[in-house]
BAVO-601282 format. One record per residue (C-alpha): x, z, y. Coordinates in steps of 0.02 Angstrom, whole numbers, plus 50000, padded with zeros to 5 digits. Each point is the difference from the previous one (the first is absolute). Layout:
# BAVO-601282
XZY
...
This chain:
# BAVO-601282
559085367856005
499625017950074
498635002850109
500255012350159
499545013649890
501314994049874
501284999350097
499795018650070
500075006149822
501454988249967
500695009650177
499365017549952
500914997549810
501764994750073
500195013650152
499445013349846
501304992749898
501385000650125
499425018450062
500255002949806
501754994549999
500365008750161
499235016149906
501144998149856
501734999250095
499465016650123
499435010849856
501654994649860
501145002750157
499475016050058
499795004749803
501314994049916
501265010950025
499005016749971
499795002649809
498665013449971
500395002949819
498405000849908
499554983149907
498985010149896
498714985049998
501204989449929
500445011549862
498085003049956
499724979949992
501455001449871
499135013249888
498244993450030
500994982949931
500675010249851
498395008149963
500415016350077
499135010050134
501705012350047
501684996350045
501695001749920
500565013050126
499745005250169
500424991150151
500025013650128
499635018950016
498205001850032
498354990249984
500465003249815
498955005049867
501015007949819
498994993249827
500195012149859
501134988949912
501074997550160
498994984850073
500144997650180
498474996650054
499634994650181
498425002750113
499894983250082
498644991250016
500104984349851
499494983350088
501584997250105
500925002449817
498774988349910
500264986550158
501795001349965
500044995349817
500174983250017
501465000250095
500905013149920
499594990149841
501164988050072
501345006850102
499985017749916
499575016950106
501975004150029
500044982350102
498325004650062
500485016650060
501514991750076
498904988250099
499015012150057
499904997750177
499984980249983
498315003649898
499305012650120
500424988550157
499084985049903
498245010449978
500235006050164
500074981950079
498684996649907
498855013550045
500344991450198
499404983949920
498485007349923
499825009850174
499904982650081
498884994549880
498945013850030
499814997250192
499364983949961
498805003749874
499165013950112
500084987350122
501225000550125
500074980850076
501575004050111
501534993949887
501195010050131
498745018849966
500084994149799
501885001150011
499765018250107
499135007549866
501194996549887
501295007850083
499125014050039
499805003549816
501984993549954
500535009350145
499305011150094
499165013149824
501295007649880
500214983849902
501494995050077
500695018949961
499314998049818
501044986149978
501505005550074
500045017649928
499414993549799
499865007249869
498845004049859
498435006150104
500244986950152
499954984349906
498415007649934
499415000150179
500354983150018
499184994449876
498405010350013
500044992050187
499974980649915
498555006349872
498985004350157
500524986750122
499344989849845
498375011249983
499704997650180
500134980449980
498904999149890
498695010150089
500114987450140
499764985549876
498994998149868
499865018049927
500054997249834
499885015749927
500874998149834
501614995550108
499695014350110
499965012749851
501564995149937
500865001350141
499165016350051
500475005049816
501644994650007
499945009350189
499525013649914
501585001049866
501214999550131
499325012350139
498615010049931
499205005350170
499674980050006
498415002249879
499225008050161
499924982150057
499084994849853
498235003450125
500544986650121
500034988049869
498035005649940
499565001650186
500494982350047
499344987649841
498664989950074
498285007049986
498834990249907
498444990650099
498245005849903
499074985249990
498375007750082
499554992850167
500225015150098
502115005049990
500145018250027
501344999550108
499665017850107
500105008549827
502004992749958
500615008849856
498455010149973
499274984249921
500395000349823
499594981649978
501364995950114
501105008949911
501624989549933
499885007449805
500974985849935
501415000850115
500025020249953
500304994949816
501204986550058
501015013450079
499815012849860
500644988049870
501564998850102
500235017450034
499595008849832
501664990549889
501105009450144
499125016649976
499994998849831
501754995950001
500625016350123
498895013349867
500954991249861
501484998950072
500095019850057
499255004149837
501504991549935
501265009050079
499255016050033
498595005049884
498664997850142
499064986850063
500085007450169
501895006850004
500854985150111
501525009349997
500235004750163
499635022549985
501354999349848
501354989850086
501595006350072
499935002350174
501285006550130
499945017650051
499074999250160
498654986549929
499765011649856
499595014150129
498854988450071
499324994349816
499675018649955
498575001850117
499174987649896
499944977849960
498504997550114
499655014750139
499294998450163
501625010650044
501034985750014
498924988750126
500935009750145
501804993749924
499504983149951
498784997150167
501695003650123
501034989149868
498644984450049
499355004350169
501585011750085
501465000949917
501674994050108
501814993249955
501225011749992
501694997850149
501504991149933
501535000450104
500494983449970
498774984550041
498784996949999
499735017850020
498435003549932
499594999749813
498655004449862
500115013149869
499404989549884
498355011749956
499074994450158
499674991750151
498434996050121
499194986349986
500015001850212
501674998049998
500114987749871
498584989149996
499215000550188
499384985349965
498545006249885
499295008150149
499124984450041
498825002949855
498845009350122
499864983250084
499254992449794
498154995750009
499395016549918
498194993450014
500274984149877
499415008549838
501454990949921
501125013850084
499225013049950
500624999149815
501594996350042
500095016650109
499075009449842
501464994649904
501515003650111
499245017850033
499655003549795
501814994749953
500525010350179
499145016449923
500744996449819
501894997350077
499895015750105
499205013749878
501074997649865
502015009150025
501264986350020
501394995550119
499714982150021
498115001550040
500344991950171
500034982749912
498024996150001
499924989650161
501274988349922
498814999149829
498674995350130
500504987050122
499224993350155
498315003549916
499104998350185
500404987050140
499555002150189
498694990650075
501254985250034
500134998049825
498695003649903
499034989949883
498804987150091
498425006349979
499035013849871
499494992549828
498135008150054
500054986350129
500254986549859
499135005849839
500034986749862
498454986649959
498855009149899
500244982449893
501795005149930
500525010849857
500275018549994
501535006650087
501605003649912
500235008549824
500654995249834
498374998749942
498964989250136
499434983049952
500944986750018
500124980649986
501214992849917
500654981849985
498844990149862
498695011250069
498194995250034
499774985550114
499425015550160
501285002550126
500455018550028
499075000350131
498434995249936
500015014249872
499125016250088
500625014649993
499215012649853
499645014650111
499735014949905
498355007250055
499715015249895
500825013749909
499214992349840
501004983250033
501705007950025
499735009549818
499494983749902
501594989050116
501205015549965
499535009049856
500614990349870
501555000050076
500135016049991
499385001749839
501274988749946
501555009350093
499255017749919
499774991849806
501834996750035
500695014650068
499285007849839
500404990249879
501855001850069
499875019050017
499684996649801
501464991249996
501005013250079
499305013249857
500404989549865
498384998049935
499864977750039
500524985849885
501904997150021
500114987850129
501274988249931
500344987450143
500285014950145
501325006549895
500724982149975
500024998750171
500835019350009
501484997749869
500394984150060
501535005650112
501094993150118
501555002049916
499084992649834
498214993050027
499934987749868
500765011449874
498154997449914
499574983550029
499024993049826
498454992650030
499005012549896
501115012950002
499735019250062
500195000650165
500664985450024
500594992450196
499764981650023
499844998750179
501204997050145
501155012050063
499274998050193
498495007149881
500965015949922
501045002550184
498385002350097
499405015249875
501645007250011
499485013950115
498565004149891
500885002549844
500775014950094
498535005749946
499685011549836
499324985649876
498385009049999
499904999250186
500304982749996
498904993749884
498715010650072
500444992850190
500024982149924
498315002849952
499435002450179
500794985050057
499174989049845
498315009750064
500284998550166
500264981549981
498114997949923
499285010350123
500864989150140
499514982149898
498435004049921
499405010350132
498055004149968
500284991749827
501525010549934
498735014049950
499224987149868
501704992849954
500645017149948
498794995349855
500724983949948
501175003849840
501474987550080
499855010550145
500075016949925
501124995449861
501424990650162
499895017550090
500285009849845
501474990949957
500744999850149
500024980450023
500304988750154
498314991249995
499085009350116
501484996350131
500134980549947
498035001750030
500305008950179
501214986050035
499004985749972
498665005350109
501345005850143
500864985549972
498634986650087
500225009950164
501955006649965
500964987349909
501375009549970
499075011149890
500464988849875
501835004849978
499235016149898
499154986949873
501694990849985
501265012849981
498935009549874
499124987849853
500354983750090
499084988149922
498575004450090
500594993650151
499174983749931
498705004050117
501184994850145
499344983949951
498495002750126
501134998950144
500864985249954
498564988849942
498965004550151
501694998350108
500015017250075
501964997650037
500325013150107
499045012449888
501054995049828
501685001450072
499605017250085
499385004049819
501764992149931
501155004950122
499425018850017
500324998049815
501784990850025
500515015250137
499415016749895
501004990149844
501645000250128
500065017050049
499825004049817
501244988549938
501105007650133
499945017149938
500104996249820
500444981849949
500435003449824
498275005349962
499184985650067
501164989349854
499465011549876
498144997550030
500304980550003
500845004749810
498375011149959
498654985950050
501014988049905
499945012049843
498385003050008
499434980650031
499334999849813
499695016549943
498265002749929
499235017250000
498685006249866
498615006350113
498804986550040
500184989550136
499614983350078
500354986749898
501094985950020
501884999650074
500345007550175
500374980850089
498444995349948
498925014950055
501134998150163
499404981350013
498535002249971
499705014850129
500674989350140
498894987049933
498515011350037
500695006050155
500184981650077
498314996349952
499375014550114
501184997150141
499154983349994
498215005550007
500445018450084
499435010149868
501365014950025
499435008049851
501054986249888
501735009050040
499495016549933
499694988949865
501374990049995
501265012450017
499165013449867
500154987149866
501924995650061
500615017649934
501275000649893
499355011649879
498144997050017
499395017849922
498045002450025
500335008850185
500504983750079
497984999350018
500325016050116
500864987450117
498634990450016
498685011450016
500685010050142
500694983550082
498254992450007
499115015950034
501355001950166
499454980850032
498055001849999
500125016250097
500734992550148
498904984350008
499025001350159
498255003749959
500505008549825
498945013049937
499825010149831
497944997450007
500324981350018
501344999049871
498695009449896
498434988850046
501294987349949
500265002949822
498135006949984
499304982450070
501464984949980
499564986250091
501254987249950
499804989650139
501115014350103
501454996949901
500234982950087
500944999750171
499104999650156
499674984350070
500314997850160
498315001050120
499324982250039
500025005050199
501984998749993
499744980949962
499704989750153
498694990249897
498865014549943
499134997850149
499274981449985
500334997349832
500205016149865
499934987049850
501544993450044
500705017450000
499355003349817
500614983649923
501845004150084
499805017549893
């Protein structure tokens, strides 16, 4: 049954859904007969598919760029492309292009959902001013234009607009910054000047509260100990896989890093005049400021009379209704970043030469609300209990289910205090992250051990991935196809690249689990020996210890070595329901859309784990048959679902392997390390105190106190005896 709140949400979901629908039929009738000619997004899902990075030929005149081998390479920005692939995968990109504007009306309506979404979020109570706002963006910015007029750099727009309208969501929720750096990443790969906004997402992670009696709130951000360090390396992790990606990918096409394509592409004559006085030049900020701010439709003499050029056209004229951001709350320091951001990415659109730089306001949104609807109240005016955990970032503490017997909000929060604190929390981290980035610079000169699993996972292709498939074998692919369909954008990669960026994600992994203890782990043989080859462990690892909190974590332990999954044993013996059949069903859906796109190889892995279902192997390994190390792990794991020792499905699971090699110990070492570094209380002086001076008497469970029995009072013998 809903409460009152309930049923406004239940309200607030069906009006956005029908304003949704509405959306769609406006912006596929006014586009559907216009047919702007350039699906070039399509076509570059289609290579990236193939392997390529160019297209067979050219599908217009200009925004071209000629390989030396008669490539046609295009400028565009990648992520719109990459979005695309799974689609195109399935329909094709000549029924893609072809259905065009159906696709471009669909993101459109979608970007008014999200708009409506927004409102609420930044809280806007009135349902009738949520539905405003959402117009406004649909239809009173250049969205509805983008959609109608198309085309290869519009549907871009679109989707940049959904990436933000996402961003912005998440700002007014819970911030967590790994989210917001992939989406300001994936901002980033579709509309560069978007990586301006990257400082709105630093500015507006939750400061932390130092736990000394007097909080420095007159100094704000001069504080250093207030200073949200964890969300910055949440945000960071996100962002860097997209830059690294656009250097690649230019370096790729053009022999630079920095070469996007856009000073060698074809360009019509007056642009090129334009072009010639240089790619970024304070010269063009007159052109570009009337295109925003000035520019008028040109006089038709049919109706309705007036019309745009399609370069540029106020905002005055076509979005009035942004005026009323003079009316936002600029003195809520929540504004403030949002502001810093809209004018960055402003500057950014402006400076550079470009025809279409009119477009930002529709990348932004109704950042700001009038007074009428602005959020209720400034989050200085509600600061969070000193008695709860740090704020937001992938690597704050947290309590997960099975956890100690403390509430969250008993735990207080571990304030840093001192520059020497934030080296010992962070800099093994770091150490961690740089260890890697050499060793995989190594890898990149040739000079590591061959990593033999990586380039498994590299030559297993679509077309063919279990073309090596002995248990044994070189290079040989034994897990599912969901598996090999995920990496599929990676292996666009050079191998070297790949192994070398598979490396950061195996080291990234320990730094995220292990945390302070990753540093010490990176001298573990299993460990070392896992990252060398290349090996899932690490990740099984990661997703054992995300999968107490995030269920569905899971799905990457049972579409890769699936045995493991034994350890979902813990959720049915202590009758966590809800949390096993997220685990199973985000399984079940990710195993659909895969079997969708390729069914055949999905029967051909069934044929390869049947092959394989006796096949010995002469390194050694655990002993005994795989059902019975399987048994026997979920043995182990029911036994500490029963007495909450989490620790047992690291266990559990590490001895389910199939091929039990001596780096299935990696699994549990970095799964138990990730365990004991987010108990409440945990520190590496007490774990050390620990082993120096055991007291067995710790390793029982906690009883519970006598004062929670109503009989401790009068009679604490009768208490005992119960025990």
């Amino acid at each position: 049954m809903y409460d009152g709140r309930g049923n406004v949400r239940a309200a607030a979901l069906a009006v956005g859904l029908v304003l949704v629908a509405i959306s769609f039929v406006i912006y596929l009738l006014s586009a559907r007969q216009f047919d702007a000619g350039r699906g070039d997004l399509f076509w570059l899902a289609d290579a990236f598919l193939k392997g390529r990075t160019w297209l067979d030929g050219p599908l217009g005149p200009n925004d071209v760029v000629y390989g030396p081998s008669g490539e046609v390479f295009v400028p565009f920005a990648p992520f719109p492309a990459i979005a695309f692939m799974p689609l195109v995968a399935v329909i094709g990109p000549a029924n893609a292009d072809l259905w065009e504007p159906i696709i471009n009306a669909a993101i459109a309506a979608a970007d008014v959902g999200m708009a409506m979404w927004l409102a609420g979020r930044a809280g806007v109570r009135s349902l009738v001013d949520r539905v405003w706002l959402a117009v406004l963006l649909g239809f009173s910015t250049q969205i509805w234009w983008v959609t109608t007029r198309g085309g290869v750099w519009h549907t871009g727009h679109l989707i940049a607009t959904f990436l933000m309208l996402a961003a912005l969501i998440e700002v007014f929720g819970r911030r967590r910054s790994l989210l917001l750096g992939l989406l300001a990443g994936a901002a980033f790969l579709t509309r560069a000047p978007l990586a301006f906004a990257v400082p709105l997402f630093l500015l507006v992670l939750r400061r932390r509260i130092p736990d000394s009696p007097i909080q420095p709130d007159s100094r704000g951000w001069l504080d250093a100990r207030t200073w949200p360090i964890e969300g910055w390396i949440g945000i960071a992790f996100g962002v860097l896989p997209a830059v690294a990606f656009f250097l690649w990918y230019n370096e790729v096409r053009f022999g630079s890093p920095l070469e996007s394509g856009y000073a060698l592409a074809t360009l019509p004559p007056w642009l090129a005049a334009v072009r010639a006085e240089g790619l970024f030049s304070i010269s063009h900020l007159g052109m570009n400021l009337d295109y925003l701010s000035t520019h008028l439709p040109t006089p038709m003499p049919n109706p309705p009379y007036l019309q745009p050029d399609g370069l540029g056209l106020s905002i005055f004229v076509t979005s009035p209704g942004l005026l009323r951001a003079v009316r936002a709350p600029w003195r809520d320091h929540s504004v403030g970043p949002l502001a810093i951001g809209l004018g960055l990415t402003a500057v950014a659109t402006l400076v550079p030469t470009s025809e279409r730089s009119w477009d930002w306001p529709a990348s932004t949104g109704p950042t700001t609300c009038d007074r009428g609807s602005a959020r209720t109240g400034s989050p200085r005016a509600h600061p969070p209990p000193a008695a709860t955990l740090d704020g937001p970032g992938i690597l704050r503490p947290v309590v997960l289910p099975g956890d100690a017997d403390l509430p969250p909000a008993a735990v207080p929060s571990a304030g840093m205090t001192s520059t020497r604190k934030i080296l010992v929390r962070f800099g093994p981290v770091v150490a961690v992250l740089l260890v890697g980035a050499a060793y995989a610079a190594w890898q990149l000169t040739g000079g590591a051990p061959e990593s033999q699993d990586s380039k498994a996972y590299y030559l297993a292709s679509l077309d063919e991935p279990y073309a090596r498939s002995l248990v044994g074998g070189d290079y040989a692919y034994l897990y599912s196809p969901a598996f090999a369909q995920v990496l599929a954008p990676l292996r666009l990669l050079p191998m070297g690249w790949f192994v070398a960026v598979w490396t950061l994600i195996l080291v990234g992994a320990l730094a995220w689990t292990a945390r302070r203890l990753a540093l010490p782990l990176l001298l573990f043989q299993p460990v070392i020996a896992s990252i060398a080859l290349g090996n899932v462990e690490i990740l099984i690892a990661a997703a054992i210890v995300a999968g107490f909190r995030w269920p569905a974590a899971w799905a990457f332990v049972l579409l890769s070595k699936v045995t493991p999954g034994i350890g979902l044993v813990w959720f049915a013996v202590r009758r966590e329901w809800r949390s096993l059949a997220i685990a199973l069903g985000a399984t079940a859906g990710i195993a659909a859309v895969s079997f969708v796109i390729a069914p055949r190889l999905w029967f051909d892995w069934a044929e390869v784990l049947s092959k394989n279902g006796g096949t010995t192997v002469s390194l050694p390994t655990l002993p005994g048959p795989l059902w019975l190390r399987v048994l026997a792990g979920g043995v182990i794991v029911a036994w500490g679902a029963r007495t909450s020792r989490r620790w047992t499905v690291s266990v559990g699971s590490a001895i389910a392997v199939p091929v039990g090699w001596f780096t299935f110990t990696a699994i549990i070492a970095v799964a138990i390390a990730g365990l004991l570094v987010r108990t409440p209380g945990w520190s590496v002086r007490g774990m050390v105190m620990a082993i120096a001076h055991p007291d067995i008497r710790a390793w029982r469970r906690p009883a519970a106190p006598a004062a929670t029995d109503p009989r401790a009072a009068t009679d604490p013998r009768a208490v005992r005896a119960d025990r």
